[in-house]
N, C-alpha and C positions, 0 to 999 in steps of 0.2 A: 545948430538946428536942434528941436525941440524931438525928440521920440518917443511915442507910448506903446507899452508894449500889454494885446488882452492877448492872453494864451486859452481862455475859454469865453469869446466873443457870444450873444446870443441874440438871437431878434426879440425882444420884449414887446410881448401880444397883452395890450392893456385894454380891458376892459369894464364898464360899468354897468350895473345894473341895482333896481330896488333890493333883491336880497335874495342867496344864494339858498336855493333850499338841495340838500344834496337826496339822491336817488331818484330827482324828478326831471326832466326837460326845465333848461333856463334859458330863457335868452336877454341878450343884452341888451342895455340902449345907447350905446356907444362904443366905438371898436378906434382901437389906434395901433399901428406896427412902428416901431423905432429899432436903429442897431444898436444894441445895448453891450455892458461891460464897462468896469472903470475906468479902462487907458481909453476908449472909445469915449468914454463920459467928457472925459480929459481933451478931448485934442478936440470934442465939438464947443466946450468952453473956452478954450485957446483959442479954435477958430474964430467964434462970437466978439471975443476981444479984438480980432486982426494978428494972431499970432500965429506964425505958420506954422506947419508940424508933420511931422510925418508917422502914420499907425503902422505899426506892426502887427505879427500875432498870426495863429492859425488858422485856416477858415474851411469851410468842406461843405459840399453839396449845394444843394438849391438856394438853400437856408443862409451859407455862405454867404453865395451869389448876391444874395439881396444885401445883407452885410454892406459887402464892397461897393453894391451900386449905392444904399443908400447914401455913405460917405461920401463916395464920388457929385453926388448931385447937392450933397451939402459944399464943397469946393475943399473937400479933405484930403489931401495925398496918403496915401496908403500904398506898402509892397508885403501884405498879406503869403504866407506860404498855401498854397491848397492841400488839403491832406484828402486820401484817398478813402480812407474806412472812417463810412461814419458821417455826421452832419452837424454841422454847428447847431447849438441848441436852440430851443425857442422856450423863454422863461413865459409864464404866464402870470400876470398881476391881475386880481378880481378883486374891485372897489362896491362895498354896497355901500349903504347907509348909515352899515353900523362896523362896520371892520374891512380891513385888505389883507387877503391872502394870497401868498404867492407859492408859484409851482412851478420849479426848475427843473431844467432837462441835465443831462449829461455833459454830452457835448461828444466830437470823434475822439479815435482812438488814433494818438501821435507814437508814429515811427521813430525810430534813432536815425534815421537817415532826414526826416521833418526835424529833427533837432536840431543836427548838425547844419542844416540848413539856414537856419534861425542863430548860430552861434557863428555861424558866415557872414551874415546878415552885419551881428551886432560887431564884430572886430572889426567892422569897418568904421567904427564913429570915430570921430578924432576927440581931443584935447577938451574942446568949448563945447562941445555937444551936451545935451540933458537928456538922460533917460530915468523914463518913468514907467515902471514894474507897478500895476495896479492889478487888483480882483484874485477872482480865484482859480484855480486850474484846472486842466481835465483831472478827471480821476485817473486815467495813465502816467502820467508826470508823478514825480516824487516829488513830499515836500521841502525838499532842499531845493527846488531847482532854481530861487531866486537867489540862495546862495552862490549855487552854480554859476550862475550869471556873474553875479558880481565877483567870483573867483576868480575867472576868464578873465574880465574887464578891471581887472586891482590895477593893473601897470599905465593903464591909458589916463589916466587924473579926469575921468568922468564924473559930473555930478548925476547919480543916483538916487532917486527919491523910489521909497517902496509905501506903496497902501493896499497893505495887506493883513490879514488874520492868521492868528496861533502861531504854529513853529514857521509858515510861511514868513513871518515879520521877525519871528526870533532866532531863524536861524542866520538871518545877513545883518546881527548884529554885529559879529566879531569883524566886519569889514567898513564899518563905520558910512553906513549909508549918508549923505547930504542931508537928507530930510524925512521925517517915518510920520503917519498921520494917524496913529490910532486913536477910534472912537471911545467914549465912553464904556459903550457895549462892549468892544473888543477889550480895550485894559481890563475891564472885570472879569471878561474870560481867562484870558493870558493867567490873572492871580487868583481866580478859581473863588471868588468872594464880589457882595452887591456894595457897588459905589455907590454911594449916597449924597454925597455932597462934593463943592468944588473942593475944598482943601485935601478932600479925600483923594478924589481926581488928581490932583498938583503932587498930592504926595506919590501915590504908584505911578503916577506919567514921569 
């Protein structure tokens, strides 16, 4: 079985309009809600193909709720933990005519008891299983915690794929992830200099 894991799942509230003028009333001409998040990105592309899958990850409040039901009514399995402080976020995307900007929320605040929960969770995969650690985290979470993961999970011969950013992606390199997908943008971050071209790319990838 296939696993994705979003630890800051969000409802992405997208909208468009002619052009954002700010300190005025806007309004839009098109409004859409998705559950957003990369492992979420993940297992509805899996699903589209016919591949089964099962989500992980954190979820809280209302905001949650919709989360899980949107999944559910796309034919996605999911065993989401609920966290009590707090609410899954809701990113917002504004499209005009001439640019898209986005505005992300937070996201809840996860317990060590929601952890441990979540690390309950993952020792249960076996051998053949695939898990996929995508996006990014609440701000509660340290950024090891994908290491963490794959610390725990070293002895089970799981294939591990991470798509993630900075020391999130650099710290589970000492455990030799299956497969890592950084962008452009991110390798330029990570080495702190503008990539320009592919051999450049080829070269710091």
């Amino acid at each position: 079985m296939i696993y994705t894991v979003t630890l800051n799942p969000s409802i992405d509230y997208v909208v468009s309009m002619n052009d954002l003028q700010e300190g005025l009333v806007n309004k839009v001409n098109i409004e859409n809600f998705y559950a957003g998040g990369k492992g979420i990105n993940v297992s509805k592309i899996l699903k589209e193909h016919g591949v089964e899958n099962i989500a992980l990850g954190f979820i809280s409040g209302f905001t949650g709720e919709f989360i899980k039901n949107n999944l559910e009514q796309c034919g996605i399995k999911n065993d989401f933990i609920n966290v009590l402080n707090g609410y899954s976020r809701i990113n917002m995307k504004i499209k005009t005519n001439e640019n898209e900007t986005e505005i992300n929320g937070l996201g809840p605040s996860i317990s060590e008891s929601n952890i441990e929960e979540l690390f309950s969770k993952l020792e249960k995969l076996y051998s053949r299983d695939i898990l996929i650690l995508a996006g990014s985290i609440p701000p509660t979470l340290p950024d090891n915690f994908y290491e963490e993961i794959m610390k725990r999970l070293s002895n089970k011969n799981i294939k591990i794929i991470v798509d993630a950013r900075n020391n999130l992606l650099l710290n589970v390199l000492k455990y030799r992830p299956f497969l890592i997908k950084p962008n452009h943008h991110e390798i330029s971050e990570i080495f702190n200099l503008e990539i320009k071209t592919t051999d450049e790319l080829i070269l710091y990838g």
